[in-house]
C-alpha positions in Angstrom: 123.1 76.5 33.6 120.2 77.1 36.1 118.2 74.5 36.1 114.4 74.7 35.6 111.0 73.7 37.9 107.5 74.3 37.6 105.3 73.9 40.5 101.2 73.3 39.7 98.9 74.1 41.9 100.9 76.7 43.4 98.4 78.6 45.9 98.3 75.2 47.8 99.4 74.5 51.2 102.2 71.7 49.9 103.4 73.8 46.5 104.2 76.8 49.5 107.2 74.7 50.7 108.1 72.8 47.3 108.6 76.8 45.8 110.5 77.5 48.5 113.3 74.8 48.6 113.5 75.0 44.9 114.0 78.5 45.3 116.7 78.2 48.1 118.3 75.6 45.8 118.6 77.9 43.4 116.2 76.5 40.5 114.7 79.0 38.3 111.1 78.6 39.5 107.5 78.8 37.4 104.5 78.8 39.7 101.5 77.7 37.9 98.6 78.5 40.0 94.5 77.1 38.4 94.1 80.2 37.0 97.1 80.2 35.1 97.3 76.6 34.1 94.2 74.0 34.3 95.5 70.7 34.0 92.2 69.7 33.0 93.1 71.0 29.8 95.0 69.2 27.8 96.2 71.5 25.4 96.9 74.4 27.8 99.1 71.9 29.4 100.9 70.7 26.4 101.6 73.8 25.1 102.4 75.3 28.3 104.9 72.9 29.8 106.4 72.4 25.8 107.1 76.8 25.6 108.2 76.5 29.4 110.9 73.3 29.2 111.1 73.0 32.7 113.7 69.8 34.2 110.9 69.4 36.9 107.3 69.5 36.8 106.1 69.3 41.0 102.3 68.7 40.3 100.2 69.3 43.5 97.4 70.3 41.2 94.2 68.3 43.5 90.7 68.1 43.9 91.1 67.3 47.7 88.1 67.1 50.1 86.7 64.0 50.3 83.7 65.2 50.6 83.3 67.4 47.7 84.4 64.5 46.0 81.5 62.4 46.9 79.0 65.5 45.7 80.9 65.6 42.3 83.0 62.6 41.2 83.2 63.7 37.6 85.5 66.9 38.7 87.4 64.8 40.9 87.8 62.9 38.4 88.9 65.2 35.6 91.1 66.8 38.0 92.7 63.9 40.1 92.8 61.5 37.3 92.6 62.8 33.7 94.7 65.9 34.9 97.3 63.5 35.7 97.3 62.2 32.6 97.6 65.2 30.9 100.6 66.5 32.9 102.5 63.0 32.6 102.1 63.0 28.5 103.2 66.6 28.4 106.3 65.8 30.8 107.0 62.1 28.7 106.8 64.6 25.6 109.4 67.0 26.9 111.5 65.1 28.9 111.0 66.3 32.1 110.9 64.6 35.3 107.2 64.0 36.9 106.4 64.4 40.3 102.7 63.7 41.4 101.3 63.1 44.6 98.9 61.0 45.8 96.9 60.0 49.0 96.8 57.1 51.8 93.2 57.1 50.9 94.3 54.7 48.0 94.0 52.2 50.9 90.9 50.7 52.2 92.8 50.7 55.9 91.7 47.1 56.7 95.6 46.2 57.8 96.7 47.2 61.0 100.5 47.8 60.6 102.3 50.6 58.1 101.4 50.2 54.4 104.1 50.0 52.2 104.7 51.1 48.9 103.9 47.5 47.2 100.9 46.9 48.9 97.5 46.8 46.6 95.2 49.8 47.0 91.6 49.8 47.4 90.0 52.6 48.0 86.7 53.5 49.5 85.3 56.6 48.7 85.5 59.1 45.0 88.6 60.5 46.2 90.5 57.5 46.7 89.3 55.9 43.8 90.7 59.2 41.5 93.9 59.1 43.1 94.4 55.4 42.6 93.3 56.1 39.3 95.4 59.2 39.1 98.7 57.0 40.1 97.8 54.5 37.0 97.6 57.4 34.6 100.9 58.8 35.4 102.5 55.3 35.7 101.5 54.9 32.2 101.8 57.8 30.5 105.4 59.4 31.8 108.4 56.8 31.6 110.3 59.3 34.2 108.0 59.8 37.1 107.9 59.8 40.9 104.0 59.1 42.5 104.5 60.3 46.3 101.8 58.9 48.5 101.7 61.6 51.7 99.0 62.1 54.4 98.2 64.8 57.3 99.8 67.3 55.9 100.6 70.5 57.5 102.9 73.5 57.3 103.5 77.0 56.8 101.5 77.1 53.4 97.9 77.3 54.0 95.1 76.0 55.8 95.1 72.6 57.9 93.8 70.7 60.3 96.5 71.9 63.0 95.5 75.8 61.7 91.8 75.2 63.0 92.0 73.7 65.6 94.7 76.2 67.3 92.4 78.8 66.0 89.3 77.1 67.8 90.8 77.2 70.7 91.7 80.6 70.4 88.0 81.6 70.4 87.2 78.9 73.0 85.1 77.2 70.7 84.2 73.8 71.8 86.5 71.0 70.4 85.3 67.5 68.9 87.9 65.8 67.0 87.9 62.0 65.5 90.1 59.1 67.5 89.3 56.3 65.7 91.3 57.3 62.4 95.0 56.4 62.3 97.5 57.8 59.7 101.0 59.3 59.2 101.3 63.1 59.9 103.6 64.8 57.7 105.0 68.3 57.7 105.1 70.0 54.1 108.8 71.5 55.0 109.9 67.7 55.7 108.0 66.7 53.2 109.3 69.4 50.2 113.3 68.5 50.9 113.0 64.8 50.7 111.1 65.0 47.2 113.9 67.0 46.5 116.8 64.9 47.8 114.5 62.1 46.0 115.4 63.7 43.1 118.7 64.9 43.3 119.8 61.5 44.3 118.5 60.0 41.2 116.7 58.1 42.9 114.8 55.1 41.3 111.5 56.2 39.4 108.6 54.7 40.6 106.0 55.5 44.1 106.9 56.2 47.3 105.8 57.1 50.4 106.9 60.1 52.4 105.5 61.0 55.6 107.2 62.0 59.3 107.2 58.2 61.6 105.0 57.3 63.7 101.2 56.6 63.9 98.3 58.9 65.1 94.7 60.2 65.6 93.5 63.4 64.5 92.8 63.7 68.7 96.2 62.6 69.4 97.3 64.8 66.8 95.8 67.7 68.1 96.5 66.8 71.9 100.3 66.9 71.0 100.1 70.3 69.7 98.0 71.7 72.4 101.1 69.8 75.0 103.6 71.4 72.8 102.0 75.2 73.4 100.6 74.9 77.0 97.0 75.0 75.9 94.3 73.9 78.2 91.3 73.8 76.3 89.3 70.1 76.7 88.8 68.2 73.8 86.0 65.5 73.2 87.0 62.4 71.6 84.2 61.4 69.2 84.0 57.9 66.4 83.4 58.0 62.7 79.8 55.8 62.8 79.2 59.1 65.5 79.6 60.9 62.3 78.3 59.2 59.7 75.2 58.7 61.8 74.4 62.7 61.9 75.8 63.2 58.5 75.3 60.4 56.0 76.8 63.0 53.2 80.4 62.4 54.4 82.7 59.9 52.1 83.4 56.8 54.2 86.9 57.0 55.0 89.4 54.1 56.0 90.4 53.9 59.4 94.1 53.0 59.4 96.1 54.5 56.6 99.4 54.8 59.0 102.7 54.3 55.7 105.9 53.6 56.0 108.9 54.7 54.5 110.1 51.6 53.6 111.9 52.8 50.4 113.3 55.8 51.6 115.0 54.0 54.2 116.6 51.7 52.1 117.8 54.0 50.2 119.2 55.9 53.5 117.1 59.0 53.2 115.5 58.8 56.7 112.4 60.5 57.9 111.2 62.4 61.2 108.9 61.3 64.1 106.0 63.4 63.7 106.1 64.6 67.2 109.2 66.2 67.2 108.3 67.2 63.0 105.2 69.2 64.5 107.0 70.8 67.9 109.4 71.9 64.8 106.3 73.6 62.9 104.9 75.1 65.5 108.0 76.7 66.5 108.3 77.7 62.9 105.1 79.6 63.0 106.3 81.0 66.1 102.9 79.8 68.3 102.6 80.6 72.3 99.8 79.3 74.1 96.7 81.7 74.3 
């Protein structure tokens, strides 16, 4: 019998490559973008998921920007928390298996080594905050559930940081990029098979964190890629209180959210540097320098 997935928040950047390994796997796939399922709605959701049946619900369903988030915390809110909620009771009611991912902004970035999966959160801005309170709701409300803390993303999906910059320095646009935040890059294609293998495994319910190894800056980040392609343009490091000064308006984000893998690895399902996971996207995306 083919088994059954539905994928919220489908017109995002990380449901793109969740789709598409389901789909290679073989899994009759639903894609439920906004406008076809709000998970702000509680009903819609219930009654939705109950007439669908689905084995797997992959909920990428976000209010994302952090910065947006700050300018209108009750939708963040409703979105990121309470739409948790109402996709974990509709998965507890049906039985199905609850994926829901979540943000290294749950950390205040005060540590200076890897977070692990056991360590306390404490966010600092709105959208930390929902997510943290996102991950309680869905600890609490579906028995069989898998919270997925990821960071950096980018891929063949959408938009992302990578995307603009490349395109920046197509148009020889000057380039300004933050080196004073540290996190885990992770590539949605790396990212969207070991959920899977997560799940097919059987692995333990509970939160983990998935990203490629390895530490960077959004500079270093973007230095990598512009080695990888040949591309010349200069970039200008520049520091978050740089920022914050000239915009107070921005959410005040942590400054070392680097994870580890930690229960992945015990469990043997290893993960990617993220230099060799981006040279691997790139080529993907079949990029040549300018």
């Amino acid at each position: 019998m083919v088994r059954k997935v539905a994928v919220l928040g489908a017109s995002g950047l990380l449901a793109f490559d969740m789709i598409r390994m389901y789909e290679q796997q073989g899994w009759q796939v639903f894609r439920l973008a906004k406008d076809e399922l709000d998970v702000t709605d509680r009903d819609q959701t219930s009654r939705m998921l109950s007439e669908l049946l689905p084995d797997v619900v992959v909920n990428t369903a976000a209010y994302m920007n952090a910065d947006r988030c700050e300018q209108d915390p009750l939708q963040a809110y409703k979105v990121n928390a309470l739409g948790a909620r109402n996709v974990a009771r509709a998965c507890d009611a049906s039985g199905a298996i609850h994926i829901w991912f979540s943000s290294d902004f749950v950390f205040d970035g005060q540590q200076r080594h890897p977070y692990v999966e056991d360590d306390p959160v404490n966010p600092l801005m709105v959208y930390g905050v929902t997510k943290a309170a996102g991950e309680m709701e869905v600890r609490g409300n579906s028995a069989k559930h898998y919270i997925v803390r990821t960071s950096g993303l980018f891929g063949a999906g959408g938009s992302h940081f990578i995307e603009r910059m490349l395109l920046k320095a197509r148009r020889n646009e000057p380039l300004a990029i933050v080196d004073d935040i540290y996190m885990s890059p992770c590539y949605t294609k790396h990212l969207a098979a070991t959920v899977y293998a997560i799940v097919e495994q059987e692995l333990d319910y509970g939160t983990y964190h998935v990203v490629n190894d390895g530490i960077a800056s959004w500079y270093g980040m973007c230095q990598e890629a512009f080695s990888i392609l040949g591309i010349s343009s200069a970039i200008e490091p520049i520091y978050m209180e740089e920022r914050y000064r000239t915009d107070p308006s921005l959410a005040k984000r942590p400054l070392y959210t680097a994870m580890s893998s930690n229960r992945l690895r015990i469990r043997g399902l290893a993960t990617e540097d993220w230099r060799s996971a981006l040279r691997s996207y790139l080529t993907e995306k079949g990029y040549t320098s300018p």
